[in-house]
C-alpha positions in Angstrom: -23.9 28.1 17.4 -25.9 26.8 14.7 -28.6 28.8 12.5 -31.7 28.5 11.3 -33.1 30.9 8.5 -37.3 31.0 8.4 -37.9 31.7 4.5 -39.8 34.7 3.5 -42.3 34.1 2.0 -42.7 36.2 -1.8 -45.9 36.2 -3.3 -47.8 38.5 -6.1 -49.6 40.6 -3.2 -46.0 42.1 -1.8 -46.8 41.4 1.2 -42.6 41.2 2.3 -41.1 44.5 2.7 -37.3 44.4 1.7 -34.7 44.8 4.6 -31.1 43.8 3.8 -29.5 40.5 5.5 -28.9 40.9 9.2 -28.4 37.2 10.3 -24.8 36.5 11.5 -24.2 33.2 9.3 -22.6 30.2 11.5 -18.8 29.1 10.6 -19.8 25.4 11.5 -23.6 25.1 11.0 -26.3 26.9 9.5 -29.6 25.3 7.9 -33.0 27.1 5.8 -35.8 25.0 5.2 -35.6 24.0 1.2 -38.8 23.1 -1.0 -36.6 24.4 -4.4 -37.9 27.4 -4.9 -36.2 29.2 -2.2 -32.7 31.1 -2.4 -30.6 32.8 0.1 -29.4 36.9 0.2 -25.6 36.9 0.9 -24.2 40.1 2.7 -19.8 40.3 3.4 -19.7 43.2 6.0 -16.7 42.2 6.4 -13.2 43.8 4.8 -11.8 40.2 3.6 -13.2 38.1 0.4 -15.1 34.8 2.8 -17.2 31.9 1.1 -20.4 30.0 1.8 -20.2 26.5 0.8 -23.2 24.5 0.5 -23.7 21.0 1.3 -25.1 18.4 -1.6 -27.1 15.7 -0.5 -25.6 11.9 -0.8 -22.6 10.8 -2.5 -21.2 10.3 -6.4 -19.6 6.9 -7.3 -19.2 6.5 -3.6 -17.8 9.9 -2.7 -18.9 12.8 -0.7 -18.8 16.0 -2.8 -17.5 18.9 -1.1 -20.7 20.7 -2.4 -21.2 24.1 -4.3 -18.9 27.0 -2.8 -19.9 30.9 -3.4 -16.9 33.5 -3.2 -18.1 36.7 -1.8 -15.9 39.4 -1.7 -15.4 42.2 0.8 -18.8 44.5 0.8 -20.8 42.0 -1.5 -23.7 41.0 -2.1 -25.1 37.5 -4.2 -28.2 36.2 -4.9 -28.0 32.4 -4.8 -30.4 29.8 -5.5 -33.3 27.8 -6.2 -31.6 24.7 -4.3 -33.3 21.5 -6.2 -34.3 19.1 -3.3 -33.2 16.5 -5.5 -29.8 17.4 -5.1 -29.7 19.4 -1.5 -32.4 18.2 -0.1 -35.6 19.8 2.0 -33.5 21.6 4.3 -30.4 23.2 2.9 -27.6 22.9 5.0 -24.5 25.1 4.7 -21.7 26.6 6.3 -20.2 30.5 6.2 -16.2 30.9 6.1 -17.0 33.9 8.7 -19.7 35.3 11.0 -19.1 38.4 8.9 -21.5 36.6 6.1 -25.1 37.6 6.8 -27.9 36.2 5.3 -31.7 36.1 4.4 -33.8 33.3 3.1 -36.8 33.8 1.0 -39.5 31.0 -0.7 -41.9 31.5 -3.4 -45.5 30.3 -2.1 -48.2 30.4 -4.3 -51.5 32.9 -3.8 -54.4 32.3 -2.0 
């Protein structure tokens, strides 16, 4: 079944407590609102090396790329991101090798 992150939102005032990822990541469909200046947590609780792949918006000299793949292996955690919307658009859409990939989006908004 398909997942949708909701960014947290980071800002000078703190007011986003860390927790690590606990999201189940979809093997077919997952998506997080993108305004490129967002990135995504990456958790493997799993015991096997599994990979996110990204999807990149439109196409080069007429063909679809197969996007931007991270490699995360057993027990790891990655950092990945900002996501320009030039090239992946205002929602990010990606997919997780296994629902052992957890994840956590978070967005930089600016202060009131």
């Amino acid at each position: 079944m398909a997942v949708t992150l909701v960014p947290n939102a980071i800002d000078r005032v703190g007011t986003v407590a860390y927790s690590a990822p606990t999201q189940a990541l979809d093997t077919v469909s997952n998506q997080v609102a993108n305004n490129g200046a967002m990135w995504l947590e990456l958790k493997n609780s799993g015991a096997s090396t599994y990979t996110v792949t990204f999807t990149l918006n439109g196409t080069i000299d007429g063909v679809a790329s197969p996007g931007k793949v991270v490699s995360l292996a057993a027990g790891a955690d990655k950092i990945v991101g900002p996501f320009p919307t030039s090239e992946y658009g205002t929602t990010l859409n990606f997919v997780a090798q296994n629902v052992a990939v957890l994840g956590k989006a978070y967005q930089l908004t600016p202060n009131r």
